[in-house]
Backbone as ProteinMPNN parsed JSONL, in Angstrom:
{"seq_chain_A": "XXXXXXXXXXXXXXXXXXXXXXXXXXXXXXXXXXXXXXXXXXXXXXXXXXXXXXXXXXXXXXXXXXXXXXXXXXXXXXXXXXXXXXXXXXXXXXXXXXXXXXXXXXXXXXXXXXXXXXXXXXXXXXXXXXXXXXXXXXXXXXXXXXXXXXXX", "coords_chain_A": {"N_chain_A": [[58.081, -29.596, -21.35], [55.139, -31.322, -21.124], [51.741, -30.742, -22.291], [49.874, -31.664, -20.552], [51.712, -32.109, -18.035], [51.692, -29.557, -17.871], [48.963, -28.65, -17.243], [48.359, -30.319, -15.02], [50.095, -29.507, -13.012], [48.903, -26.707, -12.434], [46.386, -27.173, -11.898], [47.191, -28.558, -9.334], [48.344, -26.045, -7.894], [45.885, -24.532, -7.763], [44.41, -25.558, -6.539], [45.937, -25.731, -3.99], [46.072, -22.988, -3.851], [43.069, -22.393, -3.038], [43.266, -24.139, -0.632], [44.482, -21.99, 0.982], [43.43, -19.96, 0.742], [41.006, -20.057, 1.407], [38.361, -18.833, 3.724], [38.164, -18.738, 6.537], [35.472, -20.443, 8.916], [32.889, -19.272, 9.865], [32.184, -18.359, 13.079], [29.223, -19.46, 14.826], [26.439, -17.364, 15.436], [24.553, -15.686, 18.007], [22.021, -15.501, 20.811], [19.769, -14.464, 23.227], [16.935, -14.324, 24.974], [15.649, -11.435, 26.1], [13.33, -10.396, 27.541], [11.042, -11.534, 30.028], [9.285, -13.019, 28.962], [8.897, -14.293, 25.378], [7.339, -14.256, 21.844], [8.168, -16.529, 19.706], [8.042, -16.286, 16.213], [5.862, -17.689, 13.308], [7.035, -16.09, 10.599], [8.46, -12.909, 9.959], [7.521, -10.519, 11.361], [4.97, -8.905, 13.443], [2.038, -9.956, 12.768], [2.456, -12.633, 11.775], [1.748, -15.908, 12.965], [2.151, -16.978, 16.042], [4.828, -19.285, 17.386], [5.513, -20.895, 19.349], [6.322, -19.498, 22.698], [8.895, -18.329, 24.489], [11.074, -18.136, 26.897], [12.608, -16.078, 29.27], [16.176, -15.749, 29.226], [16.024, -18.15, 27.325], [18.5, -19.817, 24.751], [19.302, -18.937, 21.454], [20.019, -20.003, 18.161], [21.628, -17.443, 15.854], [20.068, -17.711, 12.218], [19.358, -16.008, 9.866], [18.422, -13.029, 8.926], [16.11, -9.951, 8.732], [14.851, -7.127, 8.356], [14.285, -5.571, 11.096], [14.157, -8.126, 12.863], [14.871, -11.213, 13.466], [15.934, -14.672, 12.503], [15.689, -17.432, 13.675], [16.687, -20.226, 15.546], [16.631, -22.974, 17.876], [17.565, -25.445, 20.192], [16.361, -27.688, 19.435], [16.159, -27.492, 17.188], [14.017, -26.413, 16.11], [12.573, -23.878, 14.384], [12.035, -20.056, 13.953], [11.097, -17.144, 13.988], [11.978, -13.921, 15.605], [11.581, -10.54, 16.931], [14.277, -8.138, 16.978], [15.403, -6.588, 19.417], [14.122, -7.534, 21.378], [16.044, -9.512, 22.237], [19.067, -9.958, 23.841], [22.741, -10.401, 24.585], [23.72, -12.194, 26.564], [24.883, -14.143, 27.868], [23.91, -17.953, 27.817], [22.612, -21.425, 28.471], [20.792, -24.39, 27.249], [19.397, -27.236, 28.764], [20.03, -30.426, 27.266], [19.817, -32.659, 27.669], [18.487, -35.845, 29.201], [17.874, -35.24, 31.867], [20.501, -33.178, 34.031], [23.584, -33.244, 36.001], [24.299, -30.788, 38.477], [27.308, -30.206, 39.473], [29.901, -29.511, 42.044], [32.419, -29.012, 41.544], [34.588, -28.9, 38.33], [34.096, -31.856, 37.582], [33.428, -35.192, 36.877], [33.578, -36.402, 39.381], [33.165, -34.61, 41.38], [30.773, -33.586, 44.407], [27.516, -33.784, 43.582], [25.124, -31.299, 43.374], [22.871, -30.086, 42.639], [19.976, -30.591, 40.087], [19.518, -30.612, 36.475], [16.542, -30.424, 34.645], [15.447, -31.657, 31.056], [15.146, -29.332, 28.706], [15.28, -27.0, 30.503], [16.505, -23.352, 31.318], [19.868, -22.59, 31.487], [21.489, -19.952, 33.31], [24.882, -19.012, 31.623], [27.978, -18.766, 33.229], [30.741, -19.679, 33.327], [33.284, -21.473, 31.789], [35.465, -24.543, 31.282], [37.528, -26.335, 30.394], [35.863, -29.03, 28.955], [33.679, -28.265, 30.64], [30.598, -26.83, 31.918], [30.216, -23.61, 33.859], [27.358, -23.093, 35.268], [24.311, -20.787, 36.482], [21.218, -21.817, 37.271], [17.835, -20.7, 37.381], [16.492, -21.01, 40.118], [17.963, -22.235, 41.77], [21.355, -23.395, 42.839], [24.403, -22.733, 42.238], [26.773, -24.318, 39.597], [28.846, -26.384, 37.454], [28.179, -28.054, 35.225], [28.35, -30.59, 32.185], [29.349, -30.17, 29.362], [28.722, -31.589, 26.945], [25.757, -31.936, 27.847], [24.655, -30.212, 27.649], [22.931, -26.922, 25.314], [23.96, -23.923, 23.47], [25.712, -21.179, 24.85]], "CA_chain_A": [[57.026, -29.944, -20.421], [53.653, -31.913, -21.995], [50.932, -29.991, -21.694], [49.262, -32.292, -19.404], [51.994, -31.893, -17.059], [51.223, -28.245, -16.659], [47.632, -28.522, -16.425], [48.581, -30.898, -13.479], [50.667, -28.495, -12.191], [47.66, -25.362, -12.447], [45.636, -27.476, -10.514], [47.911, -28.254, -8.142], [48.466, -24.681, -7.673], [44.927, -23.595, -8.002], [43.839, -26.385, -5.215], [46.586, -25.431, -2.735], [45.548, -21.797, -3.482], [42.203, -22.392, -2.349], [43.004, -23.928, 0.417], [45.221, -20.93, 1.431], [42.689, -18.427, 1.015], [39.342, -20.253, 1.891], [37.872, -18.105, 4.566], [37.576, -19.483, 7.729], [34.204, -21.022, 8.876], [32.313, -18.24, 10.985], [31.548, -18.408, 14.469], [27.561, -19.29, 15.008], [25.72, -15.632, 15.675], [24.122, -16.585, 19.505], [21.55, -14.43, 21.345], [19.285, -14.996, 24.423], [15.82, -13.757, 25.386], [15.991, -10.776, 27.773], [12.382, -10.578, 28.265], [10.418, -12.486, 30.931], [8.502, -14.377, 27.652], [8.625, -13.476, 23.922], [6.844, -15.016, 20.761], [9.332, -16.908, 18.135], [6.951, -16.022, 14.755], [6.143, -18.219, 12.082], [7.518, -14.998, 9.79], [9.435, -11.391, 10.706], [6.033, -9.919, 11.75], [3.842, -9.282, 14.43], [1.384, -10.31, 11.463], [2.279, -14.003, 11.947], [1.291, -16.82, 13.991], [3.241, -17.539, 17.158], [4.432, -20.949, 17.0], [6.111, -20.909, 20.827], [6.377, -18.76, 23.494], [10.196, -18.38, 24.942], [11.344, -17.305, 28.138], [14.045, -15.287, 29.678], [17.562, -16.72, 29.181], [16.863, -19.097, 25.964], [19.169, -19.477, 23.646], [18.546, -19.25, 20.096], [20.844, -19.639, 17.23], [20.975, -16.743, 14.425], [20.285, -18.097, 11.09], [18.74, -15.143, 9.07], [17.473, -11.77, 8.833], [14.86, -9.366, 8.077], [15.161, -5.965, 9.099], [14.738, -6.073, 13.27], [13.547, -9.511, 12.928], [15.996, -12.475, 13.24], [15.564, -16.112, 11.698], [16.64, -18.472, 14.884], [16.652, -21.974, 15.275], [16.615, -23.272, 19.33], [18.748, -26.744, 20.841], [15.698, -28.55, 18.868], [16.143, -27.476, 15.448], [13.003, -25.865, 15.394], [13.14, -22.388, 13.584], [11.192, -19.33, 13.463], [11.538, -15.466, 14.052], [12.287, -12.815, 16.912], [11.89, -9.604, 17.374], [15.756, -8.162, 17.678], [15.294, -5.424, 20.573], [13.606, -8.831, 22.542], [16.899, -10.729, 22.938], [20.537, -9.303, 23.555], [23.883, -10.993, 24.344], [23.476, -12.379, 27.511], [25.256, -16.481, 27.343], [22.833, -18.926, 28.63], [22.553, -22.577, 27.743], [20.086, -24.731, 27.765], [19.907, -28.831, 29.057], [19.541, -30.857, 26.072], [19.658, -33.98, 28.019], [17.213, -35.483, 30.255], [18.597, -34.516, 33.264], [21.678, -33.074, 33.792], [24.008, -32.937, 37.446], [25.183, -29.646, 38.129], [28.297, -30.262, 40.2], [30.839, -28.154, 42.784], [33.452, -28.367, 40.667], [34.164, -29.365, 37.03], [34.365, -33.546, 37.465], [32.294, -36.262, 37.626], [34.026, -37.322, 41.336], [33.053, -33.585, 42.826], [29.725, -33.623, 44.989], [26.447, -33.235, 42.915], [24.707, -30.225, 44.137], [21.251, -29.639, 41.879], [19.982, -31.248, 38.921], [18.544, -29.643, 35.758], [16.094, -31.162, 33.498], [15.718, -30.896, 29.448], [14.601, -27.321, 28.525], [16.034, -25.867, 31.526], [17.46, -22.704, 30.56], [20.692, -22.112, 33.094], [22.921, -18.652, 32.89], [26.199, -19.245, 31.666], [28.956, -18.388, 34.016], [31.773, -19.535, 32.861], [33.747, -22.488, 31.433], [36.293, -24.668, 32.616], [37.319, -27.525, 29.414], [34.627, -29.533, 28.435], [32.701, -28.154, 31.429], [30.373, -24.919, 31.831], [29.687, -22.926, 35.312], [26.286, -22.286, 35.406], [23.528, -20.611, 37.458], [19.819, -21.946, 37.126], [16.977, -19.592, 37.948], [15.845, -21.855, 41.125], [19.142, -23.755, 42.358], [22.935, -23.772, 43.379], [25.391, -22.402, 41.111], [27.996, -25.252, 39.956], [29.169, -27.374, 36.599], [27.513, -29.195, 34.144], [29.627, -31.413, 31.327], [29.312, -29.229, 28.007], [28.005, -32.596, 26.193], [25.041, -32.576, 28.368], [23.941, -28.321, 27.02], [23.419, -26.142, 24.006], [24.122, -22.448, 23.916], [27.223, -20.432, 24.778]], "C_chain_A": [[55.752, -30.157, -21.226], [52.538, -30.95, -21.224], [49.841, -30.458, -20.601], [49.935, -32.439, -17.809], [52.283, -30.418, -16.475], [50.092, -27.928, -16.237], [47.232, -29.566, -14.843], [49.334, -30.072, -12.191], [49.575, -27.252, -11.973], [46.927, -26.18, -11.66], [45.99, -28.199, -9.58], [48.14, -26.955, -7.207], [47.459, -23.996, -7.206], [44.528, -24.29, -6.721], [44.704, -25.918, -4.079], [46.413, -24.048, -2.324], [44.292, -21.419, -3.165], [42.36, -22.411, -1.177], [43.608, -22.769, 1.521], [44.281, -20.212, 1.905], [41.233, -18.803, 1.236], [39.591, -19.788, 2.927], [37.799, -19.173, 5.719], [36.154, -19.954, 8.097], [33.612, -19.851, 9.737], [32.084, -18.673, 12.033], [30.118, -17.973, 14.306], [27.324, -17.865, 15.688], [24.877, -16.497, 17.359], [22.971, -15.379, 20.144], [20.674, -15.401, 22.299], [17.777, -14.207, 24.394], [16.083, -12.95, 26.155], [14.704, -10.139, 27.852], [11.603, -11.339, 29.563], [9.339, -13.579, 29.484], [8.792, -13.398, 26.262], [8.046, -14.687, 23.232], [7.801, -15.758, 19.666], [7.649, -17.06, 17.164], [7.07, -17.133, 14.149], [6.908, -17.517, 10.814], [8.101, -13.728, 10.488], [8.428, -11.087, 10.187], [5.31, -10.005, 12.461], [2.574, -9.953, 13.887], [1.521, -12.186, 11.228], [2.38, -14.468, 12.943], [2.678, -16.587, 15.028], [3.042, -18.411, 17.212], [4.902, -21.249, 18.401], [6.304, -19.432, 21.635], [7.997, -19.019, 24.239], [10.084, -17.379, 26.319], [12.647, -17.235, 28.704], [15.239, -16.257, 29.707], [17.368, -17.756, 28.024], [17.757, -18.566, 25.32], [18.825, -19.903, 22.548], [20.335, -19.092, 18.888], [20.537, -18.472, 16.24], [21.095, -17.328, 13.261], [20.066, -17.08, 9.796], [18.272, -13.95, 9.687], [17.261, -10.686, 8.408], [14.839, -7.911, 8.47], [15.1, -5.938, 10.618], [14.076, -7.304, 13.537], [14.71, -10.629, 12.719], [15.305, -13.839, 12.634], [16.797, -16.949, 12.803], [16.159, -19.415, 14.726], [17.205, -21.912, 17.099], [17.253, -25.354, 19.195], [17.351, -27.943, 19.836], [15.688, -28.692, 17.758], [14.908, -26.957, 14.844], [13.34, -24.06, 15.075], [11.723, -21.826, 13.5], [12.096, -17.615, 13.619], [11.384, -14.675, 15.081], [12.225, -11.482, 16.469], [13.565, -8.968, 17.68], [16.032, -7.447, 19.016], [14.569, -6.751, 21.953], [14.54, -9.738, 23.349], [18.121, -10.066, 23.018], [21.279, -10.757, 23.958], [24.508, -11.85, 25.511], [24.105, -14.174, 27.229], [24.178, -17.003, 28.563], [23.114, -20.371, 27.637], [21.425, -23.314, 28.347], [19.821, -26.243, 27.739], [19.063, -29.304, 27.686], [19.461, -33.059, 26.252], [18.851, -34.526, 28.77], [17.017, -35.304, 31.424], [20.015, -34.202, 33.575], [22.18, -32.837, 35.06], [24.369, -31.949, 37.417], [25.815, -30.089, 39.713], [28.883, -29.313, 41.0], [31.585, -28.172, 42.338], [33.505, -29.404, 39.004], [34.645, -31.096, 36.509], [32.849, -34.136, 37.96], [32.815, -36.624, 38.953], [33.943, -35.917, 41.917], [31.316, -33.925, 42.655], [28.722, -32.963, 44.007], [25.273, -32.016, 43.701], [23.39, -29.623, 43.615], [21.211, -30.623, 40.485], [19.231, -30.637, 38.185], [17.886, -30.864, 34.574], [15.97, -30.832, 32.088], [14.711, -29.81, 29.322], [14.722, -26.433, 29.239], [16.649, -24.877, 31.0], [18.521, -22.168, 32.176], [21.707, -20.839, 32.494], [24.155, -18.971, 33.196], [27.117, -18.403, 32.496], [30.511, -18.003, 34.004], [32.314, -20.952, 32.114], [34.903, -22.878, 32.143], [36.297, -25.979, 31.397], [36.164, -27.981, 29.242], [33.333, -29.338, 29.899], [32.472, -26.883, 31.686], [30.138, -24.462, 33.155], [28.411, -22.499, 34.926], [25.257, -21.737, 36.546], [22.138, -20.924, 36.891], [19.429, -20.72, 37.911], [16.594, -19.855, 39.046], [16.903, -22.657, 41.561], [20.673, -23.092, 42.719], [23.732, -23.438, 41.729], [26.307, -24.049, 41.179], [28.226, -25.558, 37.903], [28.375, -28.031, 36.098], [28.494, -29.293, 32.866], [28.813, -31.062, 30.416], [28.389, -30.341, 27.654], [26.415, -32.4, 26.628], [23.739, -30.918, 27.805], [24.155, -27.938, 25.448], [23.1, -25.124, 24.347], [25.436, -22.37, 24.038], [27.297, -19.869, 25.918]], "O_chain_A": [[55.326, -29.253, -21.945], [52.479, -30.565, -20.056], [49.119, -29.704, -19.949], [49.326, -32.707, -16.773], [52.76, -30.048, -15.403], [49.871, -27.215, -15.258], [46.318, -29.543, -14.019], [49.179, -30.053, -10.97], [49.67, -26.914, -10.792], [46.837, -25.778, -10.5], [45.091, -28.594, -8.837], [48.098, -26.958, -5.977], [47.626, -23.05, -6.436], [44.296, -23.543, -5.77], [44.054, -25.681, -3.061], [46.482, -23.654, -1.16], [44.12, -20.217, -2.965], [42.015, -21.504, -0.421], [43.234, -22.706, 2.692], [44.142, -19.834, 3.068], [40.349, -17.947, 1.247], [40.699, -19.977, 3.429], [37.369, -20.32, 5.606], [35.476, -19.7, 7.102], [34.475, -19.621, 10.584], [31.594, -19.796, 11.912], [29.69, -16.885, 13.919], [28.155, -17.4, 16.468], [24.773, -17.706, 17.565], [23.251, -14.229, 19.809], [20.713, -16.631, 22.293], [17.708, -13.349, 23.514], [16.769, -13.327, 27.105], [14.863, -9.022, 28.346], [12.588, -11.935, 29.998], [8.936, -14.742, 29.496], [8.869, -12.172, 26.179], [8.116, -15.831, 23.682], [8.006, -15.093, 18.65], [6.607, -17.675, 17.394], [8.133, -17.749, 14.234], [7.406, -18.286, 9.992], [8.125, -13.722, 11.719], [8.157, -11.194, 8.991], [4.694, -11.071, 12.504], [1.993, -10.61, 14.751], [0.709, -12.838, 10.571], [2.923, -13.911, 13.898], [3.808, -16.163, 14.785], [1.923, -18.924, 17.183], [4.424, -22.359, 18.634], [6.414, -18.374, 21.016], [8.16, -20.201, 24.542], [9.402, -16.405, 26.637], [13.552, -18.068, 28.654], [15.19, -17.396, 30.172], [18.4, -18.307, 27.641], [17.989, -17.366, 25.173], [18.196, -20.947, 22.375], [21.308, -18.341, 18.941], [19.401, -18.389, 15.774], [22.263, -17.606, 12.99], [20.614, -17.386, 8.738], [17.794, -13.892, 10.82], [18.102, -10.205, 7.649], [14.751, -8.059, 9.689], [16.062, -6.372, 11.251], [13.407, -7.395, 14.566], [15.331, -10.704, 11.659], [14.106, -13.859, 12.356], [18.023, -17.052, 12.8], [15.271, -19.642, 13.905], [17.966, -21.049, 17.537], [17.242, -26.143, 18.25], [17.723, -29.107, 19.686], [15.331, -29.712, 17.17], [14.625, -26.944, 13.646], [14.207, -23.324, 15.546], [10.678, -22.407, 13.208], [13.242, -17.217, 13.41], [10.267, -14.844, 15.571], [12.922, -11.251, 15.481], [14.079, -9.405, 18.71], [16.995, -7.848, 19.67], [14.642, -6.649, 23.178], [14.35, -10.388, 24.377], [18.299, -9.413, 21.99], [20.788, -11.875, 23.798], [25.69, -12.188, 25.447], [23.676, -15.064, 26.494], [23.837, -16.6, 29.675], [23.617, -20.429, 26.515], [21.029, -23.139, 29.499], [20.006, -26.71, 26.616], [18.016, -28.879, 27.196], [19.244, -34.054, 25.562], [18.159, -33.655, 29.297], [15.906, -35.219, 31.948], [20.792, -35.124, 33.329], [21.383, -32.132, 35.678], [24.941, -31.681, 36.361], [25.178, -30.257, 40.753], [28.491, -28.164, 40.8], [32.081, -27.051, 42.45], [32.731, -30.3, 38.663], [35.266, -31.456, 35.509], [31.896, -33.892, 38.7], [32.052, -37.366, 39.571], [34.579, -35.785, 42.962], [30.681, -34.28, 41.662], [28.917, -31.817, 43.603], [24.723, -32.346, 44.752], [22.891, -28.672, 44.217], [22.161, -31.225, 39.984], [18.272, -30.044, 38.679], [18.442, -31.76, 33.939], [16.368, -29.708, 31.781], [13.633, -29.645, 29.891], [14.443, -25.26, 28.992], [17.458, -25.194, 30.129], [18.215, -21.696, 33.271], [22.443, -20.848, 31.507], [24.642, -19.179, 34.307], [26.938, -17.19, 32.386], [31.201, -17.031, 34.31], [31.323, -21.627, 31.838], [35.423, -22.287, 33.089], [35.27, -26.655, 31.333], [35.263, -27.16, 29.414], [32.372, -30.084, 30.088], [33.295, -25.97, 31.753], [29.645, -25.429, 33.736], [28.344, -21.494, 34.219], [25.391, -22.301, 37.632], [21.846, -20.222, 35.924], [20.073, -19.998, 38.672], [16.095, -18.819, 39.486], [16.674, -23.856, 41.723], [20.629, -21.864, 42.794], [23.564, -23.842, 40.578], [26.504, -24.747, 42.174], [27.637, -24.773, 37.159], [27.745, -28.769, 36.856], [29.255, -28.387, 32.525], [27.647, -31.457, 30.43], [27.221, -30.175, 28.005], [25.653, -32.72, 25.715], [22.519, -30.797, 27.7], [25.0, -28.323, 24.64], [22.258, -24.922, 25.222], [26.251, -23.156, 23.553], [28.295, -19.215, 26.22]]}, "name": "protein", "num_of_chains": 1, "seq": "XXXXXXXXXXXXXXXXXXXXXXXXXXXXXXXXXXXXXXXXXXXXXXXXXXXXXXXXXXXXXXXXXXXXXXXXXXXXXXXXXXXXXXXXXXXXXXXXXXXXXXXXXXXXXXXXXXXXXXXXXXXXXXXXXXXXXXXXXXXXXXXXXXXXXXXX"}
């Protein structure tokens, strides 16, 4: 055997034993506001600016953090910092489109029953395939088509 056809063979080996044992991808970290308003920081510190004000039921992605301070990112891609004792585990999503139908059941051909606009935040309910049950704070429980939200 040439020695080029065992260093073809080693990384054959070494590549298929990556992909064996590469780790799975993580499941995004998710949290919600469970105040009536909080501050997202420019920094993990009461000590920096507030760059927005959030209210009950957003959802925020986790990206980082700081001792009880998180590093979130919201359905816009903007990023700052929380408080952790401010938000628990609560699913909410929030419309990322510019109006969204919320339905009686999970199709476009059942009866439209409320409509939510973008930055709505609605409490997740449940799912149902590419469609979520939710309840707005002001409306009719029903369906909205996943595509149309972000959150969990």
């Amino acid at each position: 055997m040439s020695r080029l056809t065992r260093l073809a063979g080693w990384l054959v080996s070494l590549s298929l034993g990556t992909l064996v044992f590469t780790p799975a991808v993580e499941a995004r970290e998710m949290v919600s506001v469970n105040r009536p308003e909080i501050n997202m920081r420019a920094g993990a510190g009461t000590g920096y600016a507030a760059r927005w004000a959030l209210n009950k039921g957003y959802p925020l992605e986790v990206t980082g953090r700081k001792g009880q301070w998180l590093k979130v990112r919201d359905f816009e891609n903007d990023a700052g910092w929380v408080f952790r004792p401010l938000v628990g585990k609560t699913p909410h999503h929030v419309v990322k489109a510019p109006v969204a139908n919320i339905r009686s059941a999970p199709s476009t051909g059942s009866a439209i029953v409320g409509k939510a606009g973008r930055g709505e935040v609605l409490r997740t309910l449940g799912r149902q395939g590419s469609w979520v049950k939710v309840e707005p704070e002001s409306g009719r429980k029903g369906w909205v088509a996943r595509r149309l939200l972000w959150g969990w």
